[in-house]
C-alpha beads as a LAMMPS data file, in Angstrom:
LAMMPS data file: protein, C-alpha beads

65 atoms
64 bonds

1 atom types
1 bond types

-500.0 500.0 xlo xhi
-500.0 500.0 ylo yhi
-500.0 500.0 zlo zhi

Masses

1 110.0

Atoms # bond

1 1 1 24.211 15.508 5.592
2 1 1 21.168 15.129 7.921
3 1 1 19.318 12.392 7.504
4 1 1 15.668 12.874 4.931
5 1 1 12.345 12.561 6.572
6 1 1 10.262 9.941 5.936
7 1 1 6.131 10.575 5.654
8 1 1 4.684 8.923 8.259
9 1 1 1.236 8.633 6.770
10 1 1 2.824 6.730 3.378
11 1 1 5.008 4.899 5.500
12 1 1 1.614 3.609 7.644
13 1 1 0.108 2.969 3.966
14 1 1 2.823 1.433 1.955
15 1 1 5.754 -0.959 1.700
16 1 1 8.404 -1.645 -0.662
17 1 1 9.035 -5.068 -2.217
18 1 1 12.451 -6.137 -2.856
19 1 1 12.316 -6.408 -6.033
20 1 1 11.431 -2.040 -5.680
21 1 1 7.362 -2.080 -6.170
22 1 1 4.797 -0.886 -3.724
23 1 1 2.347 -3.156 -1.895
24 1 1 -0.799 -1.542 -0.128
25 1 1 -3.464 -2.909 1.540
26 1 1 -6.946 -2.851 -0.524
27 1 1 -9.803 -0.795 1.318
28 1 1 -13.558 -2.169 2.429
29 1 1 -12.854 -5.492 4.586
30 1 1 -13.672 -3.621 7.541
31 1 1 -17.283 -3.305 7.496
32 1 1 -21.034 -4.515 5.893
33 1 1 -19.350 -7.855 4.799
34 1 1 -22.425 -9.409 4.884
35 1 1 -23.417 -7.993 1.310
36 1 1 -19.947 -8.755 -0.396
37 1 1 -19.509 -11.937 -2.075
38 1 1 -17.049 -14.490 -0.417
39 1 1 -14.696 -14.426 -3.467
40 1 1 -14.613 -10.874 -3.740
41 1 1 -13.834 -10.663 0.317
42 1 1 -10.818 -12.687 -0.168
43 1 1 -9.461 -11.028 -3.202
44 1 1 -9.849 -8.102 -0.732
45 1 1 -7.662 -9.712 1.959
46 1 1 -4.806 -9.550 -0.661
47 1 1 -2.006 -6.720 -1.272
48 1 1 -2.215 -4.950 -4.080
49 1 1 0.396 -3.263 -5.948
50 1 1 0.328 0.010 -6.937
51 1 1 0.343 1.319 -10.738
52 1 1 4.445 2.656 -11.278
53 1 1 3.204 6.047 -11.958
54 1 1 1.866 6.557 -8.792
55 1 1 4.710 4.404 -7.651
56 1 1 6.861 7.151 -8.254
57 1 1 5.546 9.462 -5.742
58 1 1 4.938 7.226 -2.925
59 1 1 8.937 6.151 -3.582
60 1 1 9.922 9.645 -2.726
61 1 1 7.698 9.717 0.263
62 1 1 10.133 6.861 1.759
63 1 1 13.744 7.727 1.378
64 1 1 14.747 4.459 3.583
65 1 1 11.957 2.423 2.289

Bonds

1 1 1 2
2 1 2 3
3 1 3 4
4 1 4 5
5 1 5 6
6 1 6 7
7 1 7 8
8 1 8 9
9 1 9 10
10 1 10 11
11 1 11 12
12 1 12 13
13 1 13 14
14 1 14 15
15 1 15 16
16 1 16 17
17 1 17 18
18 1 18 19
19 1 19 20
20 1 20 21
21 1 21 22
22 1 22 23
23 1 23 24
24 1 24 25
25 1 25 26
26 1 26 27
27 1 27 28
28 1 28 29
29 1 29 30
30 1 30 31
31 1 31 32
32 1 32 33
33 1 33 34
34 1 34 35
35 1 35 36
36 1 36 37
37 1 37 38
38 1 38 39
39 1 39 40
40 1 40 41
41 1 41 42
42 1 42 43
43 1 43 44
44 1 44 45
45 1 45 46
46 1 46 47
47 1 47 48
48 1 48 49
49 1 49 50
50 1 50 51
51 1 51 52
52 1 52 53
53 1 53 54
54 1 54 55
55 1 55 56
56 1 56 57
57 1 57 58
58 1 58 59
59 1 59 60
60 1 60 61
61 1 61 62
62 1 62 63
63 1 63 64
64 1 64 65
């Protein structure tokens, strides 16, 4: 069999954990800082992981993930 394509935009986006879930980086730490509060700045800094339903999809998205 050939081998499956992977989406280079989700794999940019996303990575898998090992234990299977998806980690993204949060948006708006790039710019006006100067507004946002220092605690919610570094909460930003942090990965987040993504809700399993949308999980799902972006799973699909990367076959070799």
């Amino acid at each position: 069999m050939p081998k499956m394509k992977t989406r280079k935009s989700a794999a940019k986006r996303y990575n898998l954990t090992s234990t299977g879930k998806v980690k993204f980086k949060k948006l708006g730490l790039r710019h006006i800082l100067t507004k946002k509060s220092r605690n919610r700045k570094r909460k930003l800094g942090q990965p987040g992981i993504l809700a399993e339903s949308e999980a799902r999809r972006v799973r699909t998205m990367l076959p070799y993930g």
